[in-house]
C-alpha positions as CSV (number, residue, x, y, z in Angstrom):
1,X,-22.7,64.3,-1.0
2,X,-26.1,65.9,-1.8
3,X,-25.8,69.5,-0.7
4,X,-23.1,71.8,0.9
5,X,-21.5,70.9,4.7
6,X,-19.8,73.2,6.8
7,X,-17.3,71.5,9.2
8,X,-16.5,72.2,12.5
9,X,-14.7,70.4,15.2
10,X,-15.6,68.1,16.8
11,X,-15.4,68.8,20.9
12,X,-12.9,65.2,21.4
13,X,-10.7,66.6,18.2
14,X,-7.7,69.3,18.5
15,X,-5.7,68.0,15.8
16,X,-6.5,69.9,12.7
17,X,-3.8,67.8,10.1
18,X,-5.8,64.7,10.9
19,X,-9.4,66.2,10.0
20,X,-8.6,67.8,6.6
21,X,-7.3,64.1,6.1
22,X,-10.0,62.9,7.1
23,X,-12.6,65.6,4.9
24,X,-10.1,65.2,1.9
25,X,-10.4,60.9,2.0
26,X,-13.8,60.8,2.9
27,X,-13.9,59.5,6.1
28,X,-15.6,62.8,7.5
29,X,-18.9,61.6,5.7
30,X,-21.6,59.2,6.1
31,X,-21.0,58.0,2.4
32,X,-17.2,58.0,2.6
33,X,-16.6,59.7,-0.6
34,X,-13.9,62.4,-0.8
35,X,-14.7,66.5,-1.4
36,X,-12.9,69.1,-2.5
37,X,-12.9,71.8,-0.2
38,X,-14.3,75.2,-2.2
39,X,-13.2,77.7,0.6
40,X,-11.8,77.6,4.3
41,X,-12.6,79.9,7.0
42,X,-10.4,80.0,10.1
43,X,-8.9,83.1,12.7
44,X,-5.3,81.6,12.7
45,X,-3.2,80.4,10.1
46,X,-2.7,77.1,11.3
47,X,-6.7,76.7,10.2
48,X,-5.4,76.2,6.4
49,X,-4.2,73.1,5.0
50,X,-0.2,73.3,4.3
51,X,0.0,76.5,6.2
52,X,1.8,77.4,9.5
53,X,3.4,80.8,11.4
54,X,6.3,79.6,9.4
55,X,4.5,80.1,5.5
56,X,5.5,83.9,6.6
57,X,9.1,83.5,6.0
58,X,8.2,81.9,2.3
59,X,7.7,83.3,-0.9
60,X,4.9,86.0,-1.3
61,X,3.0,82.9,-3.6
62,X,2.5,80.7,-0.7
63,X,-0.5,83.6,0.5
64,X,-2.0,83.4,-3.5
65,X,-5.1,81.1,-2.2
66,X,-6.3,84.0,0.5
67,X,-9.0,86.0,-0.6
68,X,-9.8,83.1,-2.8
69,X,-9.9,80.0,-1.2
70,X,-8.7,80.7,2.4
71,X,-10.5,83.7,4.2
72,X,-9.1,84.7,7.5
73,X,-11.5,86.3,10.2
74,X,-8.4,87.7,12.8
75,X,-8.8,87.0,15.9
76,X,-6.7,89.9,17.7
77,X,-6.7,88.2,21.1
78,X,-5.0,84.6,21.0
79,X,-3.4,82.9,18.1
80,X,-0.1,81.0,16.8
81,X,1.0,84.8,16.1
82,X,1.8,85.1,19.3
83,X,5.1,83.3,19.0
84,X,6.2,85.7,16.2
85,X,7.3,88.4,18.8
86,X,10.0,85.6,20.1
87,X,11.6,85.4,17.2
């Protein structure tokens, strides 16, 4: 790819698994060739690759990539958090 690319979704695609499959193959780009992905931006942790409400009950290592590769903007209103006060 010749410059940077931010990705968003696309309005037909809720499934977030299946698009950083799709940005880490290649298939997300014109010229089909795979990228590594410098930084990720999301308001819920279910916007990270490998991550889920469920990384919380883990070892403190599995948050090392935040402030590094992940950033989180929270979003106070709505999120997969929600389901943490059922537990």
């Amino acid at each position: 790819m010749a410059g940077d690319a931010i990705l968003c979704r696309p309005p037909d695609q809720r499934d977030k698994r299946a698009r950083f499959e799709k940005v880490a193959s290649g298939e997300a780009f014109p010229d089909g060739k795979p990228v590594e992905v410098l930084m990720w931006v999301g308001d819920n942790i279910n916007d990270f690759p490998g991550m889920s409400q469920a990384s919380r009950k883990g070892p403190d290592d599995a948050f090392a990539a935040f402030g590094t590769r992940y950033f989180a903007l929270p979003n106070p209103v709505y999120g997969s958090w929600e389901e943490n006060a059922r537990e």
